[in-house]
C-alpha positions in Angstrom: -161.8 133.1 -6.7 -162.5 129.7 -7.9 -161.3 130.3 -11.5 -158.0 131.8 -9.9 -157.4 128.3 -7.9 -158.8 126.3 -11.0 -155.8 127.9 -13.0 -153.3 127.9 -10.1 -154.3 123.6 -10.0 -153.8 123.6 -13.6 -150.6 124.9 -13.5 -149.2 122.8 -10.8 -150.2 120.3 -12.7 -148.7 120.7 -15.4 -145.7 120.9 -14.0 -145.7 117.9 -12.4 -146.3 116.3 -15.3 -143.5 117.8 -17.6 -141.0 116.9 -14.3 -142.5 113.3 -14.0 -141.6 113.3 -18.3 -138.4 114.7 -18.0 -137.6 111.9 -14.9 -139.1 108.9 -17.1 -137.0 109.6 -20.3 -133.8 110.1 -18.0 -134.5 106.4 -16.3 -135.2 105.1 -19.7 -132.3 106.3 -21.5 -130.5 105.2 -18.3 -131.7 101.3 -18.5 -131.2 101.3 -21.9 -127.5 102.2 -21.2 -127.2 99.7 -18.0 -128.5 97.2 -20.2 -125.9 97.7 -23.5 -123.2 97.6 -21.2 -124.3 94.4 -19.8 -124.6 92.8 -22.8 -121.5 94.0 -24.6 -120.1 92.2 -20.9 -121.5 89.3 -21.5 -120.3 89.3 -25.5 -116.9 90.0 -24.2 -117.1 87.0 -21.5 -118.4 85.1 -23.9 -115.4 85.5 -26.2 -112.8 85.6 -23.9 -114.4 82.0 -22.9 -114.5 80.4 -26.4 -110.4 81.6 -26.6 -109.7 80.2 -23.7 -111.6 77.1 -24.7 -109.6 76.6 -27.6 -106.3 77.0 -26.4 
């Protein structure tokens, strides 16, 4: 009986751990989205302030 729960344990596991890998590679790509959009918002700002500047 104790090898049958051992396994069953093993299992759950397991999955817990492929779901908690599947979760952190979806934040990470995620950030690493949020965060190229904010910078190519700031490099646009940044731009659209130097025009301005000069005009």
């Amino acid at each position: 009986m104790a090898s049958v729960n051992n396994n069953r344990t093993r299992v759950t596991k397991k999955k817990a751990q492929e779901e908690y890998t599947e979760a952190n590679r979806s934040v990470k790509q995620s950030v690493r989205s949020d965060k190229r959009n904010y910078l190519d918002t700031l490099a646009t700002d940044a731009k659209e302030a130097a025009y301005q500047n000069r005009t």
